[in-house]
C-alpha positions in Angstrom: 30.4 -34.5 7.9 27.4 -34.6 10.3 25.4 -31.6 10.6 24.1 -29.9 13.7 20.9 -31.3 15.3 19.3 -27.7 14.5 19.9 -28.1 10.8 19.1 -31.3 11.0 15.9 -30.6 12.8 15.6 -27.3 9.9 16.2 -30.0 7.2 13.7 -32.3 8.2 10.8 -29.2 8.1 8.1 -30.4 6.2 8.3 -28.4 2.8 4.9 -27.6 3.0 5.3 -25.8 6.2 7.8 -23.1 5.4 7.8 -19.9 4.4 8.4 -18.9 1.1 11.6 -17.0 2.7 12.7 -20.4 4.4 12.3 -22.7 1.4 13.9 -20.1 -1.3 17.2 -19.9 1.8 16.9 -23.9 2.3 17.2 -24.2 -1.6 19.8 -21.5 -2.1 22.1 -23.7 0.9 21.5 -26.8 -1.2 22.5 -25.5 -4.5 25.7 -24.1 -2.7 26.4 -27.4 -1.2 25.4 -29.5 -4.7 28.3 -27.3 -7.1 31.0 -27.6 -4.2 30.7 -31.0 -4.3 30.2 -31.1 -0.4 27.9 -33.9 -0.4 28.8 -37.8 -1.5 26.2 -39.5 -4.2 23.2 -40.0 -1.9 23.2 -37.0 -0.1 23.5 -35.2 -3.1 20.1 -37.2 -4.8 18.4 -36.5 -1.0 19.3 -33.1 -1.4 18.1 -32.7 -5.3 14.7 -34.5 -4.5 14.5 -31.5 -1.9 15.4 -28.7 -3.8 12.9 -30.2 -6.2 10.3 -29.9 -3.7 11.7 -26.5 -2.6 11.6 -25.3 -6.0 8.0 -26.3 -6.3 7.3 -25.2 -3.4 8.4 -21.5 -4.1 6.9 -21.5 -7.3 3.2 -22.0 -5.8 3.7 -19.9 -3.2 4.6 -16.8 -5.8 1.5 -18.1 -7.9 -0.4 -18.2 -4.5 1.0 -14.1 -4.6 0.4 -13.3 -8.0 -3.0 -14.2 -7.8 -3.6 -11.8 -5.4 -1.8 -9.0 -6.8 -4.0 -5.9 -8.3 -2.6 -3.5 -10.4 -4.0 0.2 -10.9 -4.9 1.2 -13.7 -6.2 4.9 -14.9 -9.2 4.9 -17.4 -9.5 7.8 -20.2 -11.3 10.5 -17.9 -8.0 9.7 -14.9 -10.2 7.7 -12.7 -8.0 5.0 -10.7 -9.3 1.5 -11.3 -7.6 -2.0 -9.9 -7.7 -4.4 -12.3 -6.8 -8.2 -11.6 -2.7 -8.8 -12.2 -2.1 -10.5 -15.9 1.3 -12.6 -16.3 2.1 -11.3 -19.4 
C-alpha cells in the first residue's frame, strides 16, 4: 500500500525538527499501524526504529519543559515564592 507523497514527505521529517505535537501524533499513527498489522516485516522494523526516535524525541522535549517549569510556593508569613520544578 503506497502512501501519499504528503505523508511520505511528513514521514521523512527529520525527528529532530518536529514539534513535540508532531512527533507524539507521528508516533501515535505508527503504534496504530504496528497492532493492526498494516505493515509487512520491514516496514514494520522502519517504523519501530522511528517510533524509537519519536519516543526519544518526546521524552527530551518534556524534559526540555520540565526544566523550565516553576512552581509557586507560599512561605510561613503567605509570601508567594517560585521555586525550581522537582520530579518527585
Amino acid at each position: 500500500m503506497a502512501e501519499p507523497k504528503a505523508a511520505a514527505e511528513q514521514a521523512a521529517k527529520a525527528v529532530a525538527e518536529m514539534s513535540f505535537e508532531e512527533a507524539l501524533g507521528e508516533l501515535e499513527a505508527i503504534v496504530q499501524k504496528l497492532e493492526r498489522g498494516q505493515l509487512d516485516l520491514e516496514s514494520s522494523i522502519q517504523a519501530y526504529e522511528r517510533g524509537t526516535a519519536l519516543r526519544a524525541h518526546c521524552a527530551e522535549k518534556l524534559r526540555q519543559v520540565q526544566l523550565r517549569v516553576e512552581k509557586l510556593t507560599v512561605d510561613r508569613e503567605g509570601n508567594a515564592q517560585l521555586q525550581p520544578f522537582e520530579a518527585q
